[in-house]
N, C-alpha and C positions, 0 to 999 in steps of 0.2 A: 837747659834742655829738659831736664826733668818736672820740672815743672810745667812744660810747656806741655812734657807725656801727660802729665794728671788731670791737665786741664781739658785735652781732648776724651780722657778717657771717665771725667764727669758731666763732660758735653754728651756722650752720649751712655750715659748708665742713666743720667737723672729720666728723661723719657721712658728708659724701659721699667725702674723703678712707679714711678707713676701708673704704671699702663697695669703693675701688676696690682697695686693697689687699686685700681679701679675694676679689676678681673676678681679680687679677692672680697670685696664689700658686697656682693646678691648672693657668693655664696654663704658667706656668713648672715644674711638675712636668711636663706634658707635653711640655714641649720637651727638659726634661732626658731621659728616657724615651723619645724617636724614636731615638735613633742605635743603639738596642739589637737591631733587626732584623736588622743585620749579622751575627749568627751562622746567620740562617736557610740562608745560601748551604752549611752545613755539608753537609746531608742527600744537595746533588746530588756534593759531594765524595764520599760514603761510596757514593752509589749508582753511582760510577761506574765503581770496582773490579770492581762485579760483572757490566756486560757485558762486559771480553773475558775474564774467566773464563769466562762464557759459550760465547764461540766456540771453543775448544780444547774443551770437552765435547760439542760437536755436532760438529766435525770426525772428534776424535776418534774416535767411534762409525763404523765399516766394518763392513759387512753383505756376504755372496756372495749371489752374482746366484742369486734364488732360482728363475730361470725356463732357464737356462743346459742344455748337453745333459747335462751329470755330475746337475743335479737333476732333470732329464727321465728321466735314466737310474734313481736312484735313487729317484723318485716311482712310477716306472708299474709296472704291472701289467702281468701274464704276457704279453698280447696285444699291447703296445707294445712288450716288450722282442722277443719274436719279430719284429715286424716291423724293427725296428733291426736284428736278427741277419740278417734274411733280405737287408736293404737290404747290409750289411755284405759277405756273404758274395758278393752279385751284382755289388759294386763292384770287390774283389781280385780275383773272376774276370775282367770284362772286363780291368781292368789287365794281367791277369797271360796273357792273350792276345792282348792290346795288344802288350803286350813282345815274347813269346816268336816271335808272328808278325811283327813287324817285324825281329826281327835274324835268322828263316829266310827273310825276303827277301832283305834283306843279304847271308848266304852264300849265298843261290842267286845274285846275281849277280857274284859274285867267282866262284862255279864256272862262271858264262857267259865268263870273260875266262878263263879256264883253258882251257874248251875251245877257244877263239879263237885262242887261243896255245901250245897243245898238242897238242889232241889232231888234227885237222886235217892237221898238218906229219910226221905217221907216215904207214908206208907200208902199214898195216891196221886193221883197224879192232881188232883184237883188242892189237896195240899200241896203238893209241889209247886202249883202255879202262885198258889197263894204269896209264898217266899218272894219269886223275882219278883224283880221293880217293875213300876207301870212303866210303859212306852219298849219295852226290853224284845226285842223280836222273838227272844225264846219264850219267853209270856207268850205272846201272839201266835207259836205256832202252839205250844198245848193249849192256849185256849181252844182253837182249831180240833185239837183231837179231840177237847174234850166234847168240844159240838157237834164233833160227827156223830159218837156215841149216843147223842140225845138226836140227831136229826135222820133218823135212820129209820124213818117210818114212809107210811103212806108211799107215793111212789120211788123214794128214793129208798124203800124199806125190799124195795122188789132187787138192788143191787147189791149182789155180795155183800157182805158186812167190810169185809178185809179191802176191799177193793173201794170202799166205800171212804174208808177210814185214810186208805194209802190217798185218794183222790185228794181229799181235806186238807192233809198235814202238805201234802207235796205244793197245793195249790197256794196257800201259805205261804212256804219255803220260797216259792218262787217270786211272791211277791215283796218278800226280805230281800233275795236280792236283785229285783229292779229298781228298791227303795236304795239300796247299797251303790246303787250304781248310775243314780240320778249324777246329774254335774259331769259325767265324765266325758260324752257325750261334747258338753261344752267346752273341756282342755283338747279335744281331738281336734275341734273346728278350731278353735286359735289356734293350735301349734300348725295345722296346715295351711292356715288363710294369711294369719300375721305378717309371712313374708312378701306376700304379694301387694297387702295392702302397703306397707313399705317400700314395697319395689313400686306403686304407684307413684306414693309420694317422691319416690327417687324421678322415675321418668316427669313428672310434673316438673322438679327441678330442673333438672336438664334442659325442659323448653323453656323455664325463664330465662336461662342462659345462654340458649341460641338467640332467643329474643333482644336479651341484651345486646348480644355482637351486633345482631343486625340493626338495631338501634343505633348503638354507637358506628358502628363503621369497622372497627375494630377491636381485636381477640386481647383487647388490654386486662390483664392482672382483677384491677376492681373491679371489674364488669362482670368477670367470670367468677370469682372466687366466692360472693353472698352465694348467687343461685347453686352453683359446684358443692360447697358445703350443707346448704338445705338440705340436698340430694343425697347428700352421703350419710349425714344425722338418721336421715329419715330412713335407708338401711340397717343402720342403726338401731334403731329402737324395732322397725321390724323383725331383727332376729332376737333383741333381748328380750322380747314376747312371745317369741315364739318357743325359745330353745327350755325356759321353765316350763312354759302347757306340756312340752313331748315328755321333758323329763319326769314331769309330777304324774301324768298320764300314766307313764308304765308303770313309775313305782307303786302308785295307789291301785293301779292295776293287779300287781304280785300281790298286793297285799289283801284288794278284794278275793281272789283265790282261796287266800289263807283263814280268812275270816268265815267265807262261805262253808270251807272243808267244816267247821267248829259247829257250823249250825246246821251242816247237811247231818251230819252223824249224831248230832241231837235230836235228828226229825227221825232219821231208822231205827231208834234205840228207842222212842217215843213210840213208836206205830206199833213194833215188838211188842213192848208194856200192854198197851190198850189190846193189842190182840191176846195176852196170853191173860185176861181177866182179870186183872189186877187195879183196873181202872176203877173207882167209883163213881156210877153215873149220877 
């Protein structure tokens, strides 16, 4: 009888045996088969070459400033480049009467301590003139007295002496300083005009850049930004011509004042002398 149990009960064990053996062999293929993923990690290896290859090709790449004055210059048209010329040309002027009248103040007053210490300490005036340097405006005004002195005949001999003499030296004096005061004249008209010729060139920009829009159809970025910057440069250099003429203007102005006072009171101290007979004619 026992045998008879075993027999039924490997009648049916061998079946279920079986079945699990056929249920256990895909997942042991699948297990064998996970660890195969591990080449996936390949792809971020190879992709990773190629961003900083990347970055040296966009570094790389240098572009010139396409909004800069040399493209200003070589973009525009006849009426921008005139205004640059004209901006140009009114800048080297004031400078270049900046200059010239600062260092003829300079030697006018190194020729005030000449007379101080010169001409003064003679025992005429005609010796006196002898001392200063040729071209020196105080030379030029005693020569002046000293011509009155000798021209003080015939009908101009019918005029006071005093009055005759005061005419001479002042006549002079005042030509010292219209001479003094040459150029200035020309830092007034730049420092007032510069901005407007600027402000031309500005509005001149602006229409290229309406023009653009309306060209292209649209208020796009490149369309605006050449003509936009033209306009704004060209401001620009309008003021930075204009603000040294005001500046230089006053200052060489205080200083014609100063220069002038040195030669007026050389001219009254002068007239004095010749009238008190001390002159030799």
């Amino acid at each position: 009888m026992m045998k008879t149990f075993f027999a039924k009960l490997m009648a049916v064990a061998a079946p279920l045996a079986l079945a699990l053996c056929l249920t256990a062999a895909p997942n042991a293929a699948n297990a064998q088969a996970a660890p195969e993923p591990s080449p996936a990690v390949a792809p971020t290896a190879t992709a990773a070459p190629t961003t900083p290859a990347a970055v040296p090709a966009a570094a790389a790449t240098k572009v010139d400033n396409p909004y800069g004055i040399g493209a200003l210059w070589a973009q525009s048209d006849l009426v921008a480049k005139a205004v640059l010329a004209i901006l140009a040309i009114m800048s080297m002027g004031s400078w270049y009467v900046i200059v010239t009248k600062l260092l003829e103040q300079m030697r006018m007053g190194r020729q005030a301590k000449e007379v101080d210490n010169e001409f003064w300490n003679e025992g005429s005036v005609q010796a006196g003139t002898a001392k200063l340097a040729e071209g020196s405006p105080f030379r030029f005004i005693a020569d002046a007295g000293v011509h009155a002195t000798r021209k003080h005949d015939g009908l101009r001999g019918k005029v006071d002496f005093a009055d005759f003499v005061d005419l001479c030296i002042h006549r002079a004096t005042e030509r010292v300083n219209r001479r003094l005061s040459n150029g200035m004249s020309l830092l007034a008209t730049v420092g007032s005009t510069a901005p407007f010729v600027g402000l031309f060139g500005t509005v001149w920009g602006i229409y290229h850049a309406l023009t653009a829009i309306g060209i292209a159809g649209q208020a796009s970025i490149d369309k605006v930004a050449g003509p936009v910057g033209e306009s704004l440069i060209m401001t620009a250099i309008g003021l930075a011509v204009a603000v040294p003429a005001v500046l230089g203007y006053n200052w060489l102005l205080r200083r014609n004042i100063t220069v002038m006072d040195d030669v007026r009171e050389f001219s009254g101290e002068l007239h004095s002398v010749i009238l008190s007979g001390r002159a030799t004619a």
